[in-house]
C-alpha positions as CSV (number, residue, x, y, z in Angstrom):
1,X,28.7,-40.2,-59.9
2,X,30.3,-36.8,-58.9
3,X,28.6,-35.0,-56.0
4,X,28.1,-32.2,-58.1
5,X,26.1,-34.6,-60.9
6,X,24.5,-35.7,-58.0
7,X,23.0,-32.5,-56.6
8,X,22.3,-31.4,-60.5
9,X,19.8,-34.2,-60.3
10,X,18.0,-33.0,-57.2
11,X,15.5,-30.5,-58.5
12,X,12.2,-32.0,-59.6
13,X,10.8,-30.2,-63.1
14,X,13.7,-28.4,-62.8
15,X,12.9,-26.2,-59.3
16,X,15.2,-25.8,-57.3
17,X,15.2,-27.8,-53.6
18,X,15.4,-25.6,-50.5
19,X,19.0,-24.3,-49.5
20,X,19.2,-26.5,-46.3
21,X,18.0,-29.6,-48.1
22,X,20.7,-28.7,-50.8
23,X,23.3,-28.3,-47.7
24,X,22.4,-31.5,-46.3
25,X,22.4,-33.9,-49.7
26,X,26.1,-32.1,-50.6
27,X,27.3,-33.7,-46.9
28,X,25.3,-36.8,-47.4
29,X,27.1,-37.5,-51.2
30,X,30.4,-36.2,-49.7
31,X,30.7,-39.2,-47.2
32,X,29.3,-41.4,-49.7
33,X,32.0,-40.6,-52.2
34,X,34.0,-41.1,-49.6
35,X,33.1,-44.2,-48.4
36,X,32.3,-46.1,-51.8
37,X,34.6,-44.3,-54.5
38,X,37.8,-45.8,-53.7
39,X,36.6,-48.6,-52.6
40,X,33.2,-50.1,-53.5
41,X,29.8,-49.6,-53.4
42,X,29.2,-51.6,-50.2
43,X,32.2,-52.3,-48.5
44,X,33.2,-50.0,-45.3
45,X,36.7,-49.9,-44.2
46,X,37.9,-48.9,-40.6
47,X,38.8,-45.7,-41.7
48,X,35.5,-44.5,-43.0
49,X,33.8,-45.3,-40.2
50,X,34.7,-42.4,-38.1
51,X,33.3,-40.5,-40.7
52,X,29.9,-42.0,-40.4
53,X,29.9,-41.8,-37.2
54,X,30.6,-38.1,-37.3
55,X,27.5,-37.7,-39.8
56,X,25.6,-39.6,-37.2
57,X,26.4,-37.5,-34.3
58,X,25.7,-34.3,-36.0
59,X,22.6,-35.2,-37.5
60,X,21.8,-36.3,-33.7
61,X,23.3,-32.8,-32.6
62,X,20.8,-30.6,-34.8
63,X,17.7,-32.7,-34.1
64,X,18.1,-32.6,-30.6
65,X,19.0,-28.8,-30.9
66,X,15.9,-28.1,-32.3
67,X,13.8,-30.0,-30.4
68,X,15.0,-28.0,-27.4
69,X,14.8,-25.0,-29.5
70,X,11.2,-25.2,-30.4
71,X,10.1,-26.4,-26.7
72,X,11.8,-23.1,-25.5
73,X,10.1,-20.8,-27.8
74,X,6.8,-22.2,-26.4
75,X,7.9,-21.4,-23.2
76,X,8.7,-18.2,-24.1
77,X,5.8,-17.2,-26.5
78,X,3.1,-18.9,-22.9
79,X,5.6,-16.6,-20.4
80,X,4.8,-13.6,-22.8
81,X,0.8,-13.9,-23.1
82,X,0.6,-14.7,-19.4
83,X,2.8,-11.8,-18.2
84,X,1.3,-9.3,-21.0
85,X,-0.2,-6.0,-19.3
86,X,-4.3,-6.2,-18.9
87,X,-6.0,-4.1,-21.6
88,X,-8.1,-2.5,-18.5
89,X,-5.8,-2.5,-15.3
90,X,-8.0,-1.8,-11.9
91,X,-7.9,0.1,-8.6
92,X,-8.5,-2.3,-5.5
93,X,-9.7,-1.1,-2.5
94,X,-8.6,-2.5,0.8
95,X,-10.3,-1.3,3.5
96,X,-11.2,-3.2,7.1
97,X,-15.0,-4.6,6.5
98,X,-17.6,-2.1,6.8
99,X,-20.3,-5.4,7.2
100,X,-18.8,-5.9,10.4
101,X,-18.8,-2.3,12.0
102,X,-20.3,-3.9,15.1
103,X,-17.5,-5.5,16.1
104,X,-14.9,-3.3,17.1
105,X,-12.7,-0.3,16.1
106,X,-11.1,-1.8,13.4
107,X,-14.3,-1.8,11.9
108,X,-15.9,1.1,12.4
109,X,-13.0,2.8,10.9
110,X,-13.5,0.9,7.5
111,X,-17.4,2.2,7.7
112,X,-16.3,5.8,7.3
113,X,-13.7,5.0,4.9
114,X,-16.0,3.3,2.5
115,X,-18.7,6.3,3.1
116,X,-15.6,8.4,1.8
117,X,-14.8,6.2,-1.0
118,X,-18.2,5.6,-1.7
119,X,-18.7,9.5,-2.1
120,X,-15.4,9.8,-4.3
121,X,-17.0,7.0,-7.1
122,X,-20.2,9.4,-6.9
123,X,-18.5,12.6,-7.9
124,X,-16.5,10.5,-10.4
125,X,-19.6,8.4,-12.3
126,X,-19.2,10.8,-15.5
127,X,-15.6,11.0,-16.0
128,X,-14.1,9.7,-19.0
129,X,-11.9,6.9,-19.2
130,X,-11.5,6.0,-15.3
131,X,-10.3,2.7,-14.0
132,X,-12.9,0.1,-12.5
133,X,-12.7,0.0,-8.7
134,X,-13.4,-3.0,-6.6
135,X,-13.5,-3.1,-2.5
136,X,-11.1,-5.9,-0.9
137,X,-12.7,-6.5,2.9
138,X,-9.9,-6.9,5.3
139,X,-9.9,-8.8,8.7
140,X,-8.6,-8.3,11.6
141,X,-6.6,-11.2,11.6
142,X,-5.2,-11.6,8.5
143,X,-1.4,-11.6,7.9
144,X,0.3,-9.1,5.4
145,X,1.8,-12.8,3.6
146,X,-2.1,-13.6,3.1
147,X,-2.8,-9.8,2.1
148,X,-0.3,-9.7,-0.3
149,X,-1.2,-12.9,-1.8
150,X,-4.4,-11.8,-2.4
151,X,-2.6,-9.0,-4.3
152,X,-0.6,-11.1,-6.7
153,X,-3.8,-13.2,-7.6
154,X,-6.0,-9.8,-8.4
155,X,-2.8,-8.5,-10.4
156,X,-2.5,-12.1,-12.3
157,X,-6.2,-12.5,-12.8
158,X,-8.2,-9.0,-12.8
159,X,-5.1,-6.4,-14.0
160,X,-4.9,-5.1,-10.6
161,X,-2.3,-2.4,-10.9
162,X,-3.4,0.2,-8.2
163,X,-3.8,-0.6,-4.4
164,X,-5.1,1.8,-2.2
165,X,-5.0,0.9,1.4
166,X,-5.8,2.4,4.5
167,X,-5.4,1.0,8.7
168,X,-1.6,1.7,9.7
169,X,-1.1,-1.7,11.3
170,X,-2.3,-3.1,7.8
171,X,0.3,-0.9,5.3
172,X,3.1,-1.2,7.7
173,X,2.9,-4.8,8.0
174,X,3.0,-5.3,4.7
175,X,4.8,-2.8,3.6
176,X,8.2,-4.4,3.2
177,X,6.9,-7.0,1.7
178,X,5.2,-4.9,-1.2
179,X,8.2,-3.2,-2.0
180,X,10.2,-6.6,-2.7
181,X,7.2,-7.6,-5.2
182,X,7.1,-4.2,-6.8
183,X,10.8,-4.1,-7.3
184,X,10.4,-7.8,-9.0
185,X,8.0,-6.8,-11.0
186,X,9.8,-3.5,-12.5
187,X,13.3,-6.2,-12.9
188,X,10.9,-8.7,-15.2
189,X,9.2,-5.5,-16.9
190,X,6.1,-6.3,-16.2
191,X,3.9,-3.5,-15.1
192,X,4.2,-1.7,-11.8
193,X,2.1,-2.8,-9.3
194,X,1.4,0.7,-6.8
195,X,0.1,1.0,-3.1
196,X,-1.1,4.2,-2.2
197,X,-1.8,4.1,1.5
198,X,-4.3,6.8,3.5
199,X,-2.7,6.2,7.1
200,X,-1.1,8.0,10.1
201,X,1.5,6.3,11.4
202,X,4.4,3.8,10.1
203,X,7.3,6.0,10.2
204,X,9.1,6.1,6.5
205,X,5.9,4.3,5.1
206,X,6.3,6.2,2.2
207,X,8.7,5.1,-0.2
208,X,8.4,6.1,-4.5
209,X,11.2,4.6,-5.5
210,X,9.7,1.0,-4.5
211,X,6.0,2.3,-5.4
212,X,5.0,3.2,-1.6
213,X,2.6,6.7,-1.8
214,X,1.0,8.3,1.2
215,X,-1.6,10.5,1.8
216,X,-2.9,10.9,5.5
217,X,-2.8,13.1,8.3
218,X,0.9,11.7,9.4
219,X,1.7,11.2,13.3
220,X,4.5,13.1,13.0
221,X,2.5,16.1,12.9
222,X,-0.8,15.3,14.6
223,X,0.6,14.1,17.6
224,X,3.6,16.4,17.7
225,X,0.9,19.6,17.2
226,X,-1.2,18.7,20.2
227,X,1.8,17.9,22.1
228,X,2.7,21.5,21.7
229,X,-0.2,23.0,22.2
230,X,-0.9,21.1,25.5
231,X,2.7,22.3,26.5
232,X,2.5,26.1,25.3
233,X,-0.7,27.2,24.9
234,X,-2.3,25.3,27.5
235,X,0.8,25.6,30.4
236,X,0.3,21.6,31.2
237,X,3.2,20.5,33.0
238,X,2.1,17.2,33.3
239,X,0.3,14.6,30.7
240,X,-1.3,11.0,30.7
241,X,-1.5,9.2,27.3
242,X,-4.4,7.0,26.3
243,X,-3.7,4.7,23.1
244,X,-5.3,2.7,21.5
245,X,-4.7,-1.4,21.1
246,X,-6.1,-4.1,19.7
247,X,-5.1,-6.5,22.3
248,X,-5.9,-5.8,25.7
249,X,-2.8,-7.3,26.9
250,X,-0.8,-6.0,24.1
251,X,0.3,-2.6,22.8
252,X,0.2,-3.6,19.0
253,X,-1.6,-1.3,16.8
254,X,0.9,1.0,15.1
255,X,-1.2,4.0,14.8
256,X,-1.9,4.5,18.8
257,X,1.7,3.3,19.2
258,X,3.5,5.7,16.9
259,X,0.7,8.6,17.9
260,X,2.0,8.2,21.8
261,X,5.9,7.9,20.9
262,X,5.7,11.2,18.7
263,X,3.4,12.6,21.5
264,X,5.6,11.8,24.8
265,X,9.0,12.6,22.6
266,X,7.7,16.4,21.9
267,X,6.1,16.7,25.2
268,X,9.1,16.2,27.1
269,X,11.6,18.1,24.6
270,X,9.7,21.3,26.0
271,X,9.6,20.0,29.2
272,X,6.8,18.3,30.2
273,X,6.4,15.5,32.2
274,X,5.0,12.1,30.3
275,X,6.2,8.8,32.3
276,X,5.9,5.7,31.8
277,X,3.0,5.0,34.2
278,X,0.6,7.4,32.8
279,X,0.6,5.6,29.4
280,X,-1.8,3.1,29.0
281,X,-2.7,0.8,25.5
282,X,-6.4,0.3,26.0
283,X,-9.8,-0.8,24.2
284,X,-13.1,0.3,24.6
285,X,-13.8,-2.3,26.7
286,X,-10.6,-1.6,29.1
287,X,-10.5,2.0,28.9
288,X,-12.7,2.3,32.3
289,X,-9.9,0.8,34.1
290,X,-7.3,2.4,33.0
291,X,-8.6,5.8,33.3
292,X,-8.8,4.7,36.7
293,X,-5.8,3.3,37.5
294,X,-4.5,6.7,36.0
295,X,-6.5,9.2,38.8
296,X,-5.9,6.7,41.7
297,X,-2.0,6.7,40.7
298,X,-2.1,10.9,40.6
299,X,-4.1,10.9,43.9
300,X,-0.8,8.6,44.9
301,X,1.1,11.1,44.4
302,X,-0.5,13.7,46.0
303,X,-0.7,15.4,43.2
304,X,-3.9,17.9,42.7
305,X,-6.4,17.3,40.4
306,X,-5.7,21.2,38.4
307,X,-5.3,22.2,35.4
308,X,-1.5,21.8,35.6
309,X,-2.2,18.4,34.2
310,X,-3.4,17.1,30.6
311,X,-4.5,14.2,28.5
312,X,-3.7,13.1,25.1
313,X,-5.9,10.3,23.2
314,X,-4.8,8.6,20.4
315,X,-7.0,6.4,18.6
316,X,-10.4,5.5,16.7
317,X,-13.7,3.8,17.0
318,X,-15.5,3.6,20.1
319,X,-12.3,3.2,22.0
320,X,-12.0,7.2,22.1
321,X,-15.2,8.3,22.4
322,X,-15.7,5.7,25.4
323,X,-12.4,6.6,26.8
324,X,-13.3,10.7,27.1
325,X,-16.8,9.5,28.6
326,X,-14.9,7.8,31.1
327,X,-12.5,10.6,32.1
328,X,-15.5,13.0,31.9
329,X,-17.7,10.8,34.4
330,X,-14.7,10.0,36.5
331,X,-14.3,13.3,37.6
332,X,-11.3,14.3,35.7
333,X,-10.9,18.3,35.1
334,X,-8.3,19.1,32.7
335,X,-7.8,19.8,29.0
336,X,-8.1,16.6,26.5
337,X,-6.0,16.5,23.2
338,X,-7.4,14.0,20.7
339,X,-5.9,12.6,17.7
340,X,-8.1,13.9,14.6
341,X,-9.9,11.0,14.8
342,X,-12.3,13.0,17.1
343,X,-13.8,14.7,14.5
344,X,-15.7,11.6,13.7
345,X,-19.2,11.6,14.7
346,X,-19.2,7.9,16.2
347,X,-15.6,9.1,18.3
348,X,-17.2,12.3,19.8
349,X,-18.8,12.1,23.6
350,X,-22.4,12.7,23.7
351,X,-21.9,14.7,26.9
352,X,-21.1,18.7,25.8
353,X,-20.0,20.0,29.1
354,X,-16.7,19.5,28.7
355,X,-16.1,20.8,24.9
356,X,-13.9,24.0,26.2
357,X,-11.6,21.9,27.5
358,X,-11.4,19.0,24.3
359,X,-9.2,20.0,21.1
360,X,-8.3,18.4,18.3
361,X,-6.7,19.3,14.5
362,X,-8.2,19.5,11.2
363,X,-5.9,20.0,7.9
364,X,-5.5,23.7,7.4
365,X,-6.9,24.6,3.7
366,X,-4.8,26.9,1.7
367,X,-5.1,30.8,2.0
368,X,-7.4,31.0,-1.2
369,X,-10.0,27.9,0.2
370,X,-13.0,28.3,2.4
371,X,-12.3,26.4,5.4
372,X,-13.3,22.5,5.5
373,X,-17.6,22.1,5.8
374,X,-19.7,19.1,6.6
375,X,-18.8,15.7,6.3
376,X,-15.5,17.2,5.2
377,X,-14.8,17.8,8.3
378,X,-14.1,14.3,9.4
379,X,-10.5,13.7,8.4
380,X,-11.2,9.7,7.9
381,X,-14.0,10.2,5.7
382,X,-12.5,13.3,4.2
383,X,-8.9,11.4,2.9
384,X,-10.5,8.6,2.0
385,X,-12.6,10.4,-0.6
386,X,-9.7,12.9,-1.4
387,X,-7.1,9.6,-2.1
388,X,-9.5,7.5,-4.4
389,X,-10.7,10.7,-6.3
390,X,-6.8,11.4,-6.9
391,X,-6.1,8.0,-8.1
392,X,-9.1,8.4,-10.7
393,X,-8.2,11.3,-11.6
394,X,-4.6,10.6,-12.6
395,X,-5.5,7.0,-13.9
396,X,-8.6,8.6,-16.1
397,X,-5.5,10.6,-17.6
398,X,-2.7,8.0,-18.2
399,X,-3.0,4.4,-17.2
400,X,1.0,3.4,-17.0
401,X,1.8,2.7,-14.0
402,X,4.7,3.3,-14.5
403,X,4.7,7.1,-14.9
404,X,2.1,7.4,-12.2
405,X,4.2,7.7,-9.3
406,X,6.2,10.8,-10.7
407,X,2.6,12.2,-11.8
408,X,1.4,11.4,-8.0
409,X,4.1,13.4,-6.7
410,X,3.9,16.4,-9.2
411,X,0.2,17.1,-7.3
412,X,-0.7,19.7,-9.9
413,X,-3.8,21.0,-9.6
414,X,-4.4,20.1,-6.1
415,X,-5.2,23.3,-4.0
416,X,-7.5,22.4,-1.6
417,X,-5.0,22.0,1.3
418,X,-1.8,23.7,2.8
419,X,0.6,20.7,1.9
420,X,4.1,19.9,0.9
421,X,5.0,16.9,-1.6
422,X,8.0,15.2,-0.3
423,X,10.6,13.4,-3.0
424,X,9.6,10.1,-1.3
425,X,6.2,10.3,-2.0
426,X,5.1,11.0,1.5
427,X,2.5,14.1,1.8
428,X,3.4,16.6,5.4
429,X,-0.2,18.1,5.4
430,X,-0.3,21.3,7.8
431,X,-2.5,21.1,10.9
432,X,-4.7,23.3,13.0
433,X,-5.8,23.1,16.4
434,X,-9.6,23.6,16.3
435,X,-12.4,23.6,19.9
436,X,-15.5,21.8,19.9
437,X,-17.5,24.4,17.4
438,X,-14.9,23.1,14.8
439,X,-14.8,19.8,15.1
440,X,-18.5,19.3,16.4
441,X,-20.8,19.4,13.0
442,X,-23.9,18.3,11.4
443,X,-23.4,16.1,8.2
């Protein structure tokens, strides 16, 4: 029988078969033709069997083909439900744990942030279509691998898309690292994970372009102010840094580090004296001593205790109210700069006597706003509540992350302050130097 009689006789009831079982039974009858027209119905000569073979190893070919086929497709389809964008993406919180105020600085510090994010989700309760936000304790000791970690589990498993961060030491230890998942992120186009940190120091911690935002009182102007103004308006000639640390042994918290640095660089551009020996990295537990090492080394050097000579304190917590109660008590007479810090309650010295002589900086509103009032006043409690109420805002609006860094940067709307938006997504927020009726207040 012809192949073609043969393939007329594969329809039942006269329907036609499928096209590739038609294809396949036209190959099939070929070879059999082959193989048994010339020369029998059973017997198979050498020379067909190459071409049995060849049937065989195609047939093997295409099965095998598909199998791997199908199995990818799988892989794909699981790849594309896992890695599909949350319906309800979130804003995490990471803050240093307010439970455990009691235990140091680092602590404290995440009390009055979460008193200022705490009062942002207040004026936000009615709003429309904002973004859940949960609170991510931090510790102390953990690593930036272990905080990011904890990122990329909250981004799998609860559509965390915005992080909002605050402690220097915290964003600029992890800050590298962020960037590297962020840009991994944008290459598999999956959505953009953002960090949005509220800190002082880490020079060129802001960074867009690898999802890095900032909005903080930065070093380079808080310490650089004071520095001035200690220099100029005050005549000092001569100035001791205090700093804070976390390790008594160890200068390693990046905020007093960088505050000092920016600090001793502008003092001595104008001038001014700042050496090595009158900088000291202290706690509130060693800030006793080293104010004392620092009058016993003046005495040294027979210099007089006037008011020729200044002090700068960079820190927050206890470690600067304790470290202005020990100057004060110690019998030191000249004019104390402080890093904003100050103008929380828990940083300021009960002692008044010496508030004509201690200065710190507020953020300078712009020419149409009333000047800052109340709790506002306290710069840690104020940015806190000012970052968080920004990311709700914007969020509330649009929900793509992807588009949020440009909005970020655009700041429309946002008057409150005297401020310039840089292209990198840091913030330069413009500083006064305010006396103890500013920066003393009653919440």
């Amino acid at each position: 029988m012809e192949p073609a009689q043969q393939d007329s006789q594969n329809s039942e009831n006269g329907q036609p078969q499928p096209f590739w079982l038609r294809c396949w039974t036209r190959l099939k009858n070929h070879f059999d033709f082959t193989l048994k027209g010339s020369v029998g119905p059973t017997e198979v000569t050498p020379k067909t069997k190459p071409a049995k073979l060849f049937l065989i190893a195609v047939t093997g070919v295409v099965v095998i083909g598909s199998v791997i086929f199908f199995f990818t497709q799988i892989h794909n389809i699981y790849n594309y439900f896992k890695k599909a964008p949350p319906r309800d993406p979130t804003i995490e919180v990471f803050l240093p744990n307010p439970t455990r105020e009691s235990e140091g600085a680092f602590y404290q510090d995440g009390a009055v942030q979460k008193r200022g994010f705490d009062t942002a989700m207040m004026a936000a309760e009615d709003w429309p279509n904002k973004l859940n936000v949960d609170f991510q304790p931090m510790s102390l000791e953990e690593s930036p691998e272990m905080l990011l970690q904890r990122m990329k589990n909250l981004y799998e498993t609860n559509g965390a898309t915005f992080f909002v961060m605050t402690m220097s030491t915290k964003v600029g230890g992890i800050l590298r690292h962020f960037e590297s998942w962020h840009n991994e992120c944008v290459r598999e186009r999956r959505r953009e994970p953002v960090l949005i940190a509220t800190a002082a120091s880490a020079p060129n911690l802001a960074d867009a372009a690898n999802g890095v935002l900032r909005w903080y009182v930065r070093s380079e102007e808080e310490s650089s102010t004071l520095a001035e103004y200690l220099r100029w308006k005050l005549s000092v000639t001569r100035a001791a840094v205090f700093y804070i640390t976390r390790n008594p042994n160890l200068a390693n918290d990046d905020y007093g580090t960088r505050g000092m640095e920016v600090f001793r660089d502008r003092f001595s551009s104008l001038g001014g004296v700042c050496d090595e020996q009158f900088r000291f990295y202290v706690t509130a537990a060693t800030a006793k001593t080293a104010v004392g090492s620092f009058l016993a080394r003046y005495k040294g050097n027979n210099h007089q205790d006037t008011e020729d000579r200044g002090v700068f304190i960079v820190g927050y917590g206890d470690m600067v109210r304790v470290t202005i109660d020990e100057l004060l008590a110690q019998g030191f007479k000249g004019p104390i700069v402080c890093a904003s810090t100050l103008t929380e309650l828990n940083c300021q010295p009960k002692d008044t006597s010496a508030d004509n002589r201690i200065f710190t900086v507020l953020p300078r509103t712009s020419a149409s706003q009333a000047q800052l009032q109340g709790d506002d006043k306290n710069v840690v409690f104020f940015f806190a509540k000012k970052v968080l109420l920004r990311v709700l805002e914007l969020t509330a609006k649009d929900r793509n992350s992807g588009t949020f860094i440009e909005r970020w940067k655009s700041f429309s709307g946002e008057t409150q302050l005297d401020q310039e938006c840089l292209a990198n997504g840091d913030i330069i927020v413009r500083l006064d130097v305010v006396v103890a009726e500013q920066w003393r207040y009653q919440p």
